[in-house]
DOZAKE-855026 format. One record per residue (C-alpha): x, y, z; residue number from 1; residue in one letter; chain. Coordinates in steps of 0.05 Angstrom, whole numbers, plus 32768, in hexadecimal, padded with zeros to 4 digits. Each point is the difference from the previous one (the first is absolute). Example, Ala and Ser with C-alpha at 12.3 -4.5 7.8 and 13.67 -1.06 7.14 Angstrom:
2
    u    v    w seq type mol
 80F6 7FA6 809C   1    A   A
 801B 8045 7FF3   2    S   A
***
This chain:
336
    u    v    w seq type mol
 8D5D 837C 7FB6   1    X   A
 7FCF 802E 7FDC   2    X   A
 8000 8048 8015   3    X   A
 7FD1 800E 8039   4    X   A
 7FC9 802E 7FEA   5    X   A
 7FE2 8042 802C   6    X   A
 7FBA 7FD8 800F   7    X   A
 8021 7FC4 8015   8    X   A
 7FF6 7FF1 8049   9    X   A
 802A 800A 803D  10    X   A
 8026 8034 801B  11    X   A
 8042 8019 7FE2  12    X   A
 802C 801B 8023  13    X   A
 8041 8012 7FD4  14    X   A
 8006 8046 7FF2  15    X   A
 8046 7FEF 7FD5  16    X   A
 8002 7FF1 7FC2  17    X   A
 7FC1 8026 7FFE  18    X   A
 7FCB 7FE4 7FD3  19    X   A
 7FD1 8040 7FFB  20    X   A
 802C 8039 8009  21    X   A
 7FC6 8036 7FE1  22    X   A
 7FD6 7FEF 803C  23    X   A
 8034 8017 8034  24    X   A
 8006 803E 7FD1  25    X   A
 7FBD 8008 800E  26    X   A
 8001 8000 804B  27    X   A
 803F 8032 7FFD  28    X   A
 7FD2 8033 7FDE  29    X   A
 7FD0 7FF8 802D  30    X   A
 802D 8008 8038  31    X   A
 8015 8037 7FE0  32    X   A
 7FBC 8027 7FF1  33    X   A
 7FEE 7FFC 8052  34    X   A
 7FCA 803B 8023  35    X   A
 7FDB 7FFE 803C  36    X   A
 7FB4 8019 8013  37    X   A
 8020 8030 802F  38    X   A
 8013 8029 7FBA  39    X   A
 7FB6 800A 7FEB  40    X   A
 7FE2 8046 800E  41    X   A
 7FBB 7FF3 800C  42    X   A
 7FEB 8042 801C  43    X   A
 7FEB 8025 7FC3  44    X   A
 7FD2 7FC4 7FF3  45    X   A
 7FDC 8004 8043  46    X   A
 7FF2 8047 7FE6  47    X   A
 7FEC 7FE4 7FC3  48    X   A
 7FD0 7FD4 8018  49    X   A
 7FDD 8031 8031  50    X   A
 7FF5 8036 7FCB  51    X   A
 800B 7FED 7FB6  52    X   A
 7FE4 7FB7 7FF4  53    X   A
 7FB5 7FF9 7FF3  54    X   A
 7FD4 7FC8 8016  55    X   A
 8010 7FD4 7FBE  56    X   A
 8043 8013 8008  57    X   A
 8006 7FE9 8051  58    X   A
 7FDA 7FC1 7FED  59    X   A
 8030 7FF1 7FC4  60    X   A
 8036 800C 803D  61    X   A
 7FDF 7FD1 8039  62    X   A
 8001 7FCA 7FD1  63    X   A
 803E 8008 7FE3  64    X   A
 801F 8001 8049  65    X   A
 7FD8 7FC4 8016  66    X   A
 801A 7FD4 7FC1  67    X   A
 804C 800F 8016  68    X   A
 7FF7 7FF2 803D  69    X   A
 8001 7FB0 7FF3  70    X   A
 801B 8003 7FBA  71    X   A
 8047 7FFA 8013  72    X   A
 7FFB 7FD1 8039  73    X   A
 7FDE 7FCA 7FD4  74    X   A
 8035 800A 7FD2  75    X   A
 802E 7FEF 8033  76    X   A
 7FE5 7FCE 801A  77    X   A
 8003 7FD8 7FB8  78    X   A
 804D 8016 7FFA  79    X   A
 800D 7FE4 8043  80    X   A
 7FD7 7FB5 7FFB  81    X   A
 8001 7FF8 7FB7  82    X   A
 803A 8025 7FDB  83    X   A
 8037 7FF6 802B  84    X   A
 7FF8 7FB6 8005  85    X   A
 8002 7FF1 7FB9  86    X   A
 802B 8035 7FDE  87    X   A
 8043 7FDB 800D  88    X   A
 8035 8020 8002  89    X   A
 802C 802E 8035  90    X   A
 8007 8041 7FE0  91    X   A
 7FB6 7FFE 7FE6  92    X   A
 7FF0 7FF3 804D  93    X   A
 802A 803B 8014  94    X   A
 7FD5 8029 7FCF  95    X   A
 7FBB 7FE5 8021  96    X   A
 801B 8014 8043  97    X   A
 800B 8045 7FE8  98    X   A
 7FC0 7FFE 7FE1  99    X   A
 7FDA 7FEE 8041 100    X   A
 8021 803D 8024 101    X   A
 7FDC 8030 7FCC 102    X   A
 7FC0 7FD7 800C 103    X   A
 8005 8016 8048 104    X   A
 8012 8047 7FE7 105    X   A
 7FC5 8001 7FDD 106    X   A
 7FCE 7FE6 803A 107    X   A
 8022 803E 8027 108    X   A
 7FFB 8038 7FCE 109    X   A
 7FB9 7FE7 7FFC 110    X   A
 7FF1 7FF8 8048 111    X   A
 801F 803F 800B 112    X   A
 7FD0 8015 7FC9 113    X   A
 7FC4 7FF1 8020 114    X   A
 8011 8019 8042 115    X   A
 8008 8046 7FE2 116    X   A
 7FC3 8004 7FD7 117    X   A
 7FCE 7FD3 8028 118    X   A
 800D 8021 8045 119    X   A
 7FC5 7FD9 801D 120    X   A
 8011 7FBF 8016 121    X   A
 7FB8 7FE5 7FE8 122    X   A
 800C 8010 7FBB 123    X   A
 804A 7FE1 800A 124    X   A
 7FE2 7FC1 8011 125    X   A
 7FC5 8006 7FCA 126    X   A
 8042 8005 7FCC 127    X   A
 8028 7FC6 801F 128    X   A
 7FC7 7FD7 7FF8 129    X   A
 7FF3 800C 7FB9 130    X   A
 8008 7FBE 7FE2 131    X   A
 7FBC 7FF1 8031 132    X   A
 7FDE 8035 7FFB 133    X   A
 8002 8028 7FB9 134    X   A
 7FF3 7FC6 7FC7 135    X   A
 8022 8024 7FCA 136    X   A
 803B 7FF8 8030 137    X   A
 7FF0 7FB9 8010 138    X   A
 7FFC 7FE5 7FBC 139    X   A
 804D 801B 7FF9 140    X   A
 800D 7FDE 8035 141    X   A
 7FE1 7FBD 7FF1 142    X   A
 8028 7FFE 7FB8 143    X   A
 8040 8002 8026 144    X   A
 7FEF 7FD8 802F 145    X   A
 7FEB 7FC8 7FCC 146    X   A
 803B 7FFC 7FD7 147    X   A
 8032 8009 8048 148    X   A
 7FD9 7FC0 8011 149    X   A
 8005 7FE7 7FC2 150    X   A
 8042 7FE3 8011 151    X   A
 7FF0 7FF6 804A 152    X   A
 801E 7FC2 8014 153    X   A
 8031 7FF1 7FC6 154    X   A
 8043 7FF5 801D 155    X   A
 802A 7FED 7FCB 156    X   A
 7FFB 801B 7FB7 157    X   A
 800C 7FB4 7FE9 158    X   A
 7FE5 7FF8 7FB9 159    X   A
 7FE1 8032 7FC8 160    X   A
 7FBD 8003 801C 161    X   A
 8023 8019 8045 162    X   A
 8024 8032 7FDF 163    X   A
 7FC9 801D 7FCD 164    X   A
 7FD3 8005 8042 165    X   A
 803A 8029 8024 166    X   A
 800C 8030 7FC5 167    X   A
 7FBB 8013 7FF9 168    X   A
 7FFF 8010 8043 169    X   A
 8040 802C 7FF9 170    X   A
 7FDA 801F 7FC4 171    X   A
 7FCB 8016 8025 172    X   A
 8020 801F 8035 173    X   A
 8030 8022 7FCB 174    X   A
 7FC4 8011 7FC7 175    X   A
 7FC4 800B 8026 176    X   A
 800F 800F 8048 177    X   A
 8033 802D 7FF8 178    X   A
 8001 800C 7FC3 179    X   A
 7FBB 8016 7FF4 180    X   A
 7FD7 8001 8047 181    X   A
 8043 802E 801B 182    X   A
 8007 8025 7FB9 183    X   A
 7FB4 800C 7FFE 184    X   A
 7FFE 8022 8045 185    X   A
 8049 8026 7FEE 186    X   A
 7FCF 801D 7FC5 187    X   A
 7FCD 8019 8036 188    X   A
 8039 8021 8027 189    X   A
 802A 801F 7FBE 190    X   A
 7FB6 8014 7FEB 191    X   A
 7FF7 802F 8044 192    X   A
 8049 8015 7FFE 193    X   A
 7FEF 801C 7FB8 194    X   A
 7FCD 802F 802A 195    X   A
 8030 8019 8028 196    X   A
 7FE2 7FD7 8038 197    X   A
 8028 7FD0 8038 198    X   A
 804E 800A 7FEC 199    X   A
 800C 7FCD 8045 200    X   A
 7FD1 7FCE 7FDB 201    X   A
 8029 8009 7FBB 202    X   A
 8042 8004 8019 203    X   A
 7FFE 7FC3 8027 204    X   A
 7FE5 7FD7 7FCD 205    X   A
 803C 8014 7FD3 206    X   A
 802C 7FE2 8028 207    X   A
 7FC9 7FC5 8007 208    X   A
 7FF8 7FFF 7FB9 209    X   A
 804B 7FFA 7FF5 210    X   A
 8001 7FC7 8033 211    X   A
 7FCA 7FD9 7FD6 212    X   A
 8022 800C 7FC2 213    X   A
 8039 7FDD 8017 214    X   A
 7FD2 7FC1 8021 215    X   A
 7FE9 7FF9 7FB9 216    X   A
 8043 8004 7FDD 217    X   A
 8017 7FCC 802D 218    X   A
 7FC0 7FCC 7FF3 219    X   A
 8008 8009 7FB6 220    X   A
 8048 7FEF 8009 221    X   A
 7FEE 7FC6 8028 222    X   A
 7FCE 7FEA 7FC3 223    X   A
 802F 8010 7FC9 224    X   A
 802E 7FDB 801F 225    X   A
 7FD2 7FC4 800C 226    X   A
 7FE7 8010 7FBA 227    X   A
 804D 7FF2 7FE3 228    X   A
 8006 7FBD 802C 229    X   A
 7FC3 7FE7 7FFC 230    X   A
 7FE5 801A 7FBD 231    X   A
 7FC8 7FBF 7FFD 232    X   A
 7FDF 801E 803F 233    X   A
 7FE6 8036 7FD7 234    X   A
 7FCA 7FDF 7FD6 235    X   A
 7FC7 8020 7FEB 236    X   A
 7FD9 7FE5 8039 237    X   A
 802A 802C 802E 238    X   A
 7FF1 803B 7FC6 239    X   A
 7FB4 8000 8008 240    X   A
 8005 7FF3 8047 241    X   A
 8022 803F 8003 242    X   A
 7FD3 802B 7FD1 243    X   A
 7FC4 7FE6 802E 244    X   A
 8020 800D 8039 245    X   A
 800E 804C 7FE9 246    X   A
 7FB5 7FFE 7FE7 247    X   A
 7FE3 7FF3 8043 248    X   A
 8036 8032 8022 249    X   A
 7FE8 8033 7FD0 250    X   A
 7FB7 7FF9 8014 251    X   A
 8014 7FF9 804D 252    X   A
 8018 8049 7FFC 253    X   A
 7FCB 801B 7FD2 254    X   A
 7FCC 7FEF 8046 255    X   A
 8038 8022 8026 256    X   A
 7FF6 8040 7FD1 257    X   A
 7FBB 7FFE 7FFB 258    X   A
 8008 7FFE 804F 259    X   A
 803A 8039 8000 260    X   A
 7FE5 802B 7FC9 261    X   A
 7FAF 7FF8 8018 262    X   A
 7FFE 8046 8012 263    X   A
 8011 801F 7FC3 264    X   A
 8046 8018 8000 265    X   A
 800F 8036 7FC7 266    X   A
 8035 7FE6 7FD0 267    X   A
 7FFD 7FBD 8017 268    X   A
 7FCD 7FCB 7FDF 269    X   A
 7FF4 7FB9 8001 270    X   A
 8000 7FFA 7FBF 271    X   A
 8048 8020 7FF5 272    X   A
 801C 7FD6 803E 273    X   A
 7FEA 7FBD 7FD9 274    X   A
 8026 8019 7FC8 275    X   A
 803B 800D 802D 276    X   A
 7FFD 7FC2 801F 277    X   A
 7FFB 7FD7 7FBA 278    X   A
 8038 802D 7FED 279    X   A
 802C 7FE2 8046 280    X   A
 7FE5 7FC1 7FF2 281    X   A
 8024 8001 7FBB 282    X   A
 803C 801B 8021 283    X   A
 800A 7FC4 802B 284    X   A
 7FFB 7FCF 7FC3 285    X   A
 8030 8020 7FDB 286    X   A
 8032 7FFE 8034 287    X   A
 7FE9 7FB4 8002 288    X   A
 801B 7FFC 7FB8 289    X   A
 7FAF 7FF2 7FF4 290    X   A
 7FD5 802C 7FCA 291    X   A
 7FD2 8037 800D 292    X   A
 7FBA 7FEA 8016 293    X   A
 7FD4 803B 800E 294    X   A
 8023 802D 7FC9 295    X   A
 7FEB 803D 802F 296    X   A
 802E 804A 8008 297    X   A
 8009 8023 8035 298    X   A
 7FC5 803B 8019 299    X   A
 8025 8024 802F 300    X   A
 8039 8032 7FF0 301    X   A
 800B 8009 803F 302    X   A
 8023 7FBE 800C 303    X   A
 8030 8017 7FCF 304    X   A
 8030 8006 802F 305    X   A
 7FFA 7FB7 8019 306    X   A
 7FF0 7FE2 7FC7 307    X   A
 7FFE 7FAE 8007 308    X   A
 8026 7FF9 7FBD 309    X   A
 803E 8018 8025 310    X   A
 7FFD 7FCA 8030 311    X   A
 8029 7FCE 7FE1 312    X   A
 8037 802D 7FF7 313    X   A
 7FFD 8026 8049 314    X   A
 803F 7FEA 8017 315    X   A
 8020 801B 7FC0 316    X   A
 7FE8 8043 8003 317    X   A
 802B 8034 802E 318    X   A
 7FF2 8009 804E 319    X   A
 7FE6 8043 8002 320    X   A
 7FD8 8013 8040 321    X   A
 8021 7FD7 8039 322    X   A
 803C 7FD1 8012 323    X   A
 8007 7FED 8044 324    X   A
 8042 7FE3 8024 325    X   A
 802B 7FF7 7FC7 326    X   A
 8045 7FE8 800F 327    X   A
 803C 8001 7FD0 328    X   A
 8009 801E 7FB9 329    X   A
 7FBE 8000 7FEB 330    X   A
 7FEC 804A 7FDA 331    X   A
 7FC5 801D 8008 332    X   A
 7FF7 8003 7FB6 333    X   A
 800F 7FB2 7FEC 334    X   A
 7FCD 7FDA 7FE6 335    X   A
 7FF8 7FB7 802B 336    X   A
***
């Protein structure tokens, strides 16, 4: 009997002998790195945005605000009918489960958000409906869509074909949506923080940030191991799928920034955010094991502090700013 294989459909159940033991690592540290929107100050920002932020600046905000309020939910949405089905195996499951719970975290630090700075419930509604109304917004919107209907419909991963169409859908959620739609808008945020402006804003999307980092650690796993099973799935069809699929990402959020940045926001250019996003974009296909496309460095040294190179290795670095509900003899100081 040949050895069953992490695409391969159905559900398992057995937990022991565990086949994929770094995956249940995985949803200990998350466990383990846990905050709540209750923790976020945002009153300094309210002052913030009633005295200190201009009109390019409060335009750069609305938008930003009105993207986040539907990013994480689609995301979800593709983890719950897509991901969970065909990722077989128990521990991996426990790790999307975990991962949904941060998905809600998210839609309430950002709902939360929006209450605080869009007091009037017109513009509330106006930023809910942004995927209708704001095109720059929509066109987001209708790349995720595409590729979480891409697979739409395929119940079992049954042959290569299946399982090339799955993976590419689990590398656009992991390389563009979060990892450059989310890491594009973290630049907006990291960019006001570096003002001085909206400490709320920046210090929950640390802990959001953090929380992405891990979603992404855990799809790469997921395709490395794939990758190691399965090394014929990854032709070079899938490669140039890939690349174009990064391409048209790339160019999705350069109309976002021409959108975000169409006020004129000092320190902040379109031109500089392309070369940040090329610069993600190569990012995510080196931790694909793929080459450099764009060949692009990063503008802004003010992401220093979050810079997408350390991604890979997050969970290896030491926990620093907060550790939630900890139980037994785990020291502050240990690296997970």
């Amino acid at each position: 009997m040949s050895t069953p294989h992490l695409l391969d459909p159905g559900f398992n159940l057995t937990l022991r002998p565990m086949r994929y033991p770094r995956f249940y690592e995985m949803y200990r540290e998350a466990i383990r790195n846990t905050w709540t929107v209750e923790e976020v100050d945002f009153s300094i920002d309210v002052a913030d945005l009633a005295h200190k932020l201009g009109p390019a600046e409060r335009h750069l905000v609305e938008r930003l605000v009105a993207f986040f309020a539907t990013g994480d939910s689609i995301v979800a949405n593709n983890l719950v009918l897509n991901l969970y089905q065909h990722i077989n195996a128990p521990e991996a499951r426990m790790y999307l489960s975990r991962q949904l719970y941060e998905e809600a975290l998210h839609v309430q630090f950002y709902l939360t958000l929006l209450d605080t700075y869009l007091p009037d419930p017109a513009a509330r509604a106006k930023a809910f409906d942004a995927i209708e109304n704001i095109p720059s917004i929509r066109a987001k919107a209708d790349f995720c869509f595409r590729w979480m209907d891409s697979i739409d419909g395929l119940d079992r991963l049954d042959d290569a074909s299946h399982r090339r169409q799955f993976l590419l859908n689990l590398i656009c959620f992991a390389c563009c949506i979060e990892g450059l739609f989310f890491f594009a808008a973290f630049a907006y945020v990291y960019y006001l923080r570096s003002r001085g402006l909206l400490h709320g804003l920046a210090a929950g999307t640390s802990w959001v940030f953090r929380d992405e980092s891990g979603h992404m650690a855990f799809a790469f796993e997921v395709i490395r191991t794939v990758r190691a099973e399965e090394p014929a799935l990854f032709d070079a069809t899938l490669a140039r799928d890939v690349v174009r699929m990064l391409e048209e990402a790339v160019e999705c959020e350069m109309a976002f920034a021409q959108d975000v940045l169409s006020g004129g926001v000092a320190g902040l250019s379109p031109t500089d955010m392309r070369a940040y996003l090329q610069y993600t974009a190569d990012q995510r296909l080196a931790q694909l094991g793929m080459p450099k496309h764009f060949g692009a460095s990063n503008p802004f040294a003010f992401m220093d502090l979050q810079d997408v190179q350390e991604v890979t290795n997050f969970f290896e670095r030491r926990v620093s700013a907060y550790q939630v509900g900890v139980q037994g003899e785990v020291a502050f100081d240990a690296a997970f």
